[in-house]
C-alpha positions as CSV (number, residue, x, y, z in Angstrom):
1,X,47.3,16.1,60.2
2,X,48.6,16.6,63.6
3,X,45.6,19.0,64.6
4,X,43.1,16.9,63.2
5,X,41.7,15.2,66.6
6,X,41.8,18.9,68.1
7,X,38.6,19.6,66.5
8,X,36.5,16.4,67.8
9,X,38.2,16.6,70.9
10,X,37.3,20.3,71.5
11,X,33.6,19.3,70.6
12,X,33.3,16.7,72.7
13,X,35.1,18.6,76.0
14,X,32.3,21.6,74.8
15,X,29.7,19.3,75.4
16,X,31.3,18.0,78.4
17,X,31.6,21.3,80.2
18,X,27.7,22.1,78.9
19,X,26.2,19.2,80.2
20,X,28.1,19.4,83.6
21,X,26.6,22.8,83.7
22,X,23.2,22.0,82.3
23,X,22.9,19.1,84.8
24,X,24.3,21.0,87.9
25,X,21.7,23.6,86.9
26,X,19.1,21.3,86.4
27,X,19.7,19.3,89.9
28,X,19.7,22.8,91.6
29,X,16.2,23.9,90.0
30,X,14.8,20.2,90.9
31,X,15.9,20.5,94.1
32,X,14.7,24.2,95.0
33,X,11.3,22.5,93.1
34,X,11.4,19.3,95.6
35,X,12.2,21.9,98.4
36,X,9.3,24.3,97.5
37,X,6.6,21.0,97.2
38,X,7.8,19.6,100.4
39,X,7.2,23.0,101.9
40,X,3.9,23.5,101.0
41,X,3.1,19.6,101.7
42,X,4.2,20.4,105.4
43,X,1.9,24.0,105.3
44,X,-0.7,22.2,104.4
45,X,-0.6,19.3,106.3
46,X,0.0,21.3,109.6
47,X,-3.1,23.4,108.8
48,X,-5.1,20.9,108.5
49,X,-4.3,19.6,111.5
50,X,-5.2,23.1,113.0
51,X,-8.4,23.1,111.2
52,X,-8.9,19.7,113.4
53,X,-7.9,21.0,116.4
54,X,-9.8,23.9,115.9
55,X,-13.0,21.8,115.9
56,X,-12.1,19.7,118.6
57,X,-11.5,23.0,120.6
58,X,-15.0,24.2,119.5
59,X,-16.4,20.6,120.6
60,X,-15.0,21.1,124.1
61,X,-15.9,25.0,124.2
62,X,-19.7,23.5,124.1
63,X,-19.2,20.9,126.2
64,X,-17.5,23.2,128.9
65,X,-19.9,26.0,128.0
66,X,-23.1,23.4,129.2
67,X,-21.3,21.8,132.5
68,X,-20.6,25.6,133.4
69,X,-21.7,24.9,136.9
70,X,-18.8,22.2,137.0
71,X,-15.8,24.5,135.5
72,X,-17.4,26.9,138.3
73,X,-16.3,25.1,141.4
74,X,-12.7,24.4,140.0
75,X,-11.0,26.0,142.7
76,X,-7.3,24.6,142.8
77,X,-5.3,22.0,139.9
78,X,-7.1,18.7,139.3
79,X,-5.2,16.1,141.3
80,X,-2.4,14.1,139.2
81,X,-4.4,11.0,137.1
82,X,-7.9,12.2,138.3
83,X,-9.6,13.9,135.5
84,X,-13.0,14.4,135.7
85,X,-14.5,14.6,131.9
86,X,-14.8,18.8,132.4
87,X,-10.8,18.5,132.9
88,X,-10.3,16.3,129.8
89,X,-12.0,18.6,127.6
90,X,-10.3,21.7,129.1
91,X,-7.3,19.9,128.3
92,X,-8.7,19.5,124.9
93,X,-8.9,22.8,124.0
94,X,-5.2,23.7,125.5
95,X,-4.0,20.7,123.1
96,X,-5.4,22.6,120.1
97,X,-3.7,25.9,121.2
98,X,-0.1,25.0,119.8
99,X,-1.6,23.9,116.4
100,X,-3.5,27.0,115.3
101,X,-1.4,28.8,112.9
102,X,-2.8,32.4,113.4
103,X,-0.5,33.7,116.7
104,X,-3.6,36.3,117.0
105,X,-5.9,33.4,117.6
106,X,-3.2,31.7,119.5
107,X,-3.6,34.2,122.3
108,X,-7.1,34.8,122.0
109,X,-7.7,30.9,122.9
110,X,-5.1,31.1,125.1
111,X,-6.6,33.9,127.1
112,X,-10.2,31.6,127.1
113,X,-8.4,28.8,128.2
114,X,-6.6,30.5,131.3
115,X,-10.0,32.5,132.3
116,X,-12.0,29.2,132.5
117,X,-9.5,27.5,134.3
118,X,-9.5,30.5,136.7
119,X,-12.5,32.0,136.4
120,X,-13.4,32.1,140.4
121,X,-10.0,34.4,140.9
122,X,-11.3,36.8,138.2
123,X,-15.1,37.0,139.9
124,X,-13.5,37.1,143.5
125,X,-10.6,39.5,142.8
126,X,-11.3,41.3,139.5
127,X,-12.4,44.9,139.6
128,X,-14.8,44.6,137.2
129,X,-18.4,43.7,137.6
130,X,-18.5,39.9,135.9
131,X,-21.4,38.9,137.7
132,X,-20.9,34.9,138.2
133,X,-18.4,32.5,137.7
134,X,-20.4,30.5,135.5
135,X,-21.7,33.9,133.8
136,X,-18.0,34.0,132.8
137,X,-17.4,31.3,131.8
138,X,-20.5,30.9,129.4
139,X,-18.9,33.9,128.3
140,X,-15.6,33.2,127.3
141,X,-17.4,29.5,126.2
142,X,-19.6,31.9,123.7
143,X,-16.4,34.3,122.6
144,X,-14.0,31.1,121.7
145,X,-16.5,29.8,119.8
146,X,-16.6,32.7,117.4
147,X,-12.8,33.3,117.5
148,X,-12.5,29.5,116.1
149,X,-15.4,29.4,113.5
150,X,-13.9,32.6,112.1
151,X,-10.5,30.8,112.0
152,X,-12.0,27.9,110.7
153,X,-13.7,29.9,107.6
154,X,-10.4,31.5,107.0
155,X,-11.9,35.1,107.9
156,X,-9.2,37.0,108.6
157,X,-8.4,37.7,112.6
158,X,-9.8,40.5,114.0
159,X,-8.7,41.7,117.5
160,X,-9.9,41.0,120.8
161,X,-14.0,41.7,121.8
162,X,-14.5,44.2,124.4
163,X,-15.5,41.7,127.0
164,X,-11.9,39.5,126.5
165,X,-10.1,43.0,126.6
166,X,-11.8,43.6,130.2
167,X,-11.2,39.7,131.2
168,X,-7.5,40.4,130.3
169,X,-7.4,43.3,132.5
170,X,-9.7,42.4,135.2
171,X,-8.0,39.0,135.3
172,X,-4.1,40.6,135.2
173,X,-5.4,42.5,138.3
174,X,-7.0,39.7,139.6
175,X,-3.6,38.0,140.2
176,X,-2.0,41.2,141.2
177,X,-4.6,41.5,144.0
178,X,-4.2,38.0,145.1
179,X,-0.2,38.8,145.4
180,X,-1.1,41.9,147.6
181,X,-3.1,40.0,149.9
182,X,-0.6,37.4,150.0
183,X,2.4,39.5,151.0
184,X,0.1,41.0,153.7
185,X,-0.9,37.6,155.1
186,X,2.7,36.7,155.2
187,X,3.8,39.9,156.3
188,X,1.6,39.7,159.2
189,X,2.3,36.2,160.1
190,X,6.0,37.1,160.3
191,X,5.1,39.3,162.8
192,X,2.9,37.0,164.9
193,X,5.8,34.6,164.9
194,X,8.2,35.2,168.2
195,X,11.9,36.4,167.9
196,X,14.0,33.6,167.6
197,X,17.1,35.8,167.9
């Protein structure tokens, strides 16, 4: 008579230990679930905001691609709190950059971006033949356009074009050309100056 609470009591401390179990299981699987929807909430909410970006890039791509001769004579950083509507939508498209989720199209814009900001240093110092500024421009206007609708359709990324594999090396040299002439100016102008020793 002694034992007979041992049977209940083991019972009841078997269901104990199971349900502990079964619910610290069952918290774990909800949670990895929770985890897992929350994930793909943020995915999806962060691609669509690319998929806006992306078409507010393509909006400014035209709008830069028709005021070419504008973009053109940009010649040095638009003063601070002055932007002219060409700025603000060259601005738009940089916005859009850090919201595409395809690091391939990332760069590609990226690369459209710095060549219409610039494109007078890749005309005037390039070693390839580019023809205009606003040739160039158009150009890279034309070449974004494409990259995005292709990102926008979900087709998958291809790489560069010719032409922005030329820009990127014309416009690399570009700069390196404009260093070399700088270190001669100011090589020169050290040796204009008189000894002060």
């Amino acid at each position: 008579m002694a034992w007979d609470w041992l049977g209940p009591a083991n019972s009841v401390l078997a269901a104990g230990i199971t349900a502990g179990i079964g619910g610290w299981l069952g918290s774990r699987q909800s949670r990895r679930s929770q985890e897992r929807q929350q994930k793909f909430e943020r995915d999806k909410e962060l691609s669509e905001q690319g998929r806006e970006k992306a078409r507010e890039a393509i909006a400014a791509l035209r709008y830069l691609q028709r005021h070419r001769k504008l973009v053109a004579a940009w010649n040095s950083p638009a003063p601070e709190g002055e932007l002219s509507p060409d700025r603000e939508q060259h601005d738009r498209l940089g916005e859009a950059i850090e919201y595409l989720n395809d690091e391939a199209v990332r760069q590609q814009i990226g690369l459209v971006y710095e060549i219409l900001e610039d494109a007078w240093v890749l005309t005037s110092f390039g070693k390839g033949d580019h023809g205009e500024p606003q040739t160039v421009i158009w150009r890279c206007c034309q070449e974004g356009r494409s990259i995005l609708g292709r990102y926008l359709r979900g087709e998958k990324t291809q790489e560069p074009s010719n032409f922005l594999r030329e820009v990127r090396n014309d416009y690399d040299s570009a700069h390196v050309e404009i260093e070399r002439q700088y270190s001669e100016w100011e090589a020169s102008r050290r040796a204009k100056e008189p000894d002060s020793s």
